[in-house]
C-alpha positions in Angstrom: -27.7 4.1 -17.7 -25.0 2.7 -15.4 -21.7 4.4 -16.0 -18.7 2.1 -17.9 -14.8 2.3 -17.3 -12.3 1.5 -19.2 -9.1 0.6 -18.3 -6.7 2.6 -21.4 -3.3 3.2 -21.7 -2.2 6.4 -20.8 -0.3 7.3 -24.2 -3.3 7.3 -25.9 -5.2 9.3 -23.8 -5.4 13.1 -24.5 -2.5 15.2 -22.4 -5.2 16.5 -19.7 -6.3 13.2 -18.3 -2.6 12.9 -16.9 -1.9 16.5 -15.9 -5.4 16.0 -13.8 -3.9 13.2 -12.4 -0.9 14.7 -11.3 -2.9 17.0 -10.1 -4.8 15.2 -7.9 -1.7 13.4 -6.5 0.3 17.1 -6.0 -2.9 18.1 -4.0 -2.9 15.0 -1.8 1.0 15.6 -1.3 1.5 19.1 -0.5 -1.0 20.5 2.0 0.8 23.9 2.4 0.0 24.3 -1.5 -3.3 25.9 -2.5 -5.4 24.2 -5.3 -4.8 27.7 -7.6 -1.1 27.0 -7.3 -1.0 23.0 -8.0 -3.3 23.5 -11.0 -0.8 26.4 -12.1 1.8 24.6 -12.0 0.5 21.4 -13.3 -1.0 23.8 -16.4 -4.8 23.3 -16.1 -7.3 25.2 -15.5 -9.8 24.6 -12.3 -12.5 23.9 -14.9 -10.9 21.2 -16.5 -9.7 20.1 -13.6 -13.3 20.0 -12.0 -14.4 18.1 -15.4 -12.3 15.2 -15.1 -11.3 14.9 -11.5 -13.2 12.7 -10.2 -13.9 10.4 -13.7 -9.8 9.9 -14.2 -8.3 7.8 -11.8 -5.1 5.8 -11.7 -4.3 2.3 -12.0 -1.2 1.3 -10.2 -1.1 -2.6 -9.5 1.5 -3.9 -11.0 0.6 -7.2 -12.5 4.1 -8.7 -11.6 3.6 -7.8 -7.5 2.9 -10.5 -5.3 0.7 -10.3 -2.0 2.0 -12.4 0.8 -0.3 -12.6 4.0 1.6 -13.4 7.4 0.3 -15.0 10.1 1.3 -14.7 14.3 0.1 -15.5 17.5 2.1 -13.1 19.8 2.1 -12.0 23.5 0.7 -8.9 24.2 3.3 -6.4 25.1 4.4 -2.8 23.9 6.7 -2.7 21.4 5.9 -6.3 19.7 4.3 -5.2 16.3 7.2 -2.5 16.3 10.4 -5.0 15.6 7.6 -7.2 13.6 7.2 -4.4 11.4 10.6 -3.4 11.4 12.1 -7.0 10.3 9.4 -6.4 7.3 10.7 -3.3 6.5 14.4 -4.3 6.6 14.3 -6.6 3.8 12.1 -3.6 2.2 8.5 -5.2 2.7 6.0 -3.3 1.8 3.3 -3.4 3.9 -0.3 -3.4 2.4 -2.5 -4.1 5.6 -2.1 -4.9 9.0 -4.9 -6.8 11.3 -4.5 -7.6 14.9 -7.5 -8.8 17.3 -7.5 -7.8 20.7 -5.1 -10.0 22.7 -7.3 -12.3 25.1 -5.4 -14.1 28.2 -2.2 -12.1 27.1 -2.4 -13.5 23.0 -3.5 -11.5 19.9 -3.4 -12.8 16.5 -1.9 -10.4 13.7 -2.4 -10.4 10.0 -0.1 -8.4 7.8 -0.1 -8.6 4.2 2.8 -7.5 2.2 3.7 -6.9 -1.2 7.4 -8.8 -2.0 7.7 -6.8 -5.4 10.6 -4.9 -4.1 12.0 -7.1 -1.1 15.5 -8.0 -1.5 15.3 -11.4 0.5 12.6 -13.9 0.7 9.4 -14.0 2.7 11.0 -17.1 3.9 14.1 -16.0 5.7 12.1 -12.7 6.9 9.4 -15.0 8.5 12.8 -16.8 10.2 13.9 -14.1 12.0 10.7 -12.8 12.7 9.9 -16.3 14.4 13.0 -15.0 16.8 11.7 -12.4 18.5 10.8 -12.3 21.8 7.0 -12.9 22.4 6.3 -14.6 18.6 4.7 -17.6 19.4 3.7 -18.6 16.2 5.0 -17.4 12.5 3.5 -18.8 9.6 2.9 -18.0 5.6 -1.0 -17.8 5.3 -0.9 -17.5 1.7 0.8 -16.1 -1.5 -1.0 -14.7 -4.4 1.1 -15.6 -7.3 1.8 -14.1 -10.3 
């Protein structure tokens, strides 16, 4: 029989399901920290923890964030995707992927797909001044995922 999820609230759930996923994110987090001391302080013991740990996962997309992919054609030189980025970051982007091909005849094309849920401008006037750097040849939206 194939196995079923179910997407539940977490304050119905019993108490365990969110200590193990604290756990899990506590053990991705602190490397220095051994399991025996995460689960410790969490409150769970490694046999609970090796129950549910990989059946209890986390759902974080927010159903109010927006994707926005970015298109550009740029020149191939050090330091271009750097002030790209960093004109992303700036108006507190955050930045889901990032493709680029390899650059032919001096030319790559990039892809970077952001999530506006937390940008204090718009994509708009960050795709402006990103148009103004040096080596952008091209700058455009390629598409929004709405709400």
């Amino acid at each position: 029989m194939a196995e079923r999820y179910l997407l539940v609230s977490e304050d119905v759930c019993p108490a365990i399901f969110g200590k193990v996923v604290q756990a899990k994110k506590l053990l991705t987090l602190y490397k220095d920290k051994t399991q025996t001391e995460i689960l410790n302080e969490v409150g769970i013991s490694r046999s609970a923890f090796y129950k549910y740990k990989d059946k209890v996962f986390v759902y974080d997309r927010l159903p109010h964030s927006k994707v926005v992919s970015l298109y550009f054609v740029v020149e191939d030189f050090s330091g271009i995707l750097h002030a790209i980025i960093g004109e992303i970051a700036k108006s507190k982007g955050n930045i889901l992927t990032i493709n680029q091909n390899v650059p032919q005849n001096g030319i790559a094309d990039v892809i970077i797909s952001i999530d506006t849920e937390c940008m204090i401008e718009n994509v708009d006037a960050v795709l402006k001044r990103i148009s103004e750097i040096n080596g952008v040849r091209r700058s455009e939206i390629l598409n929004r995922e709405m709400e």
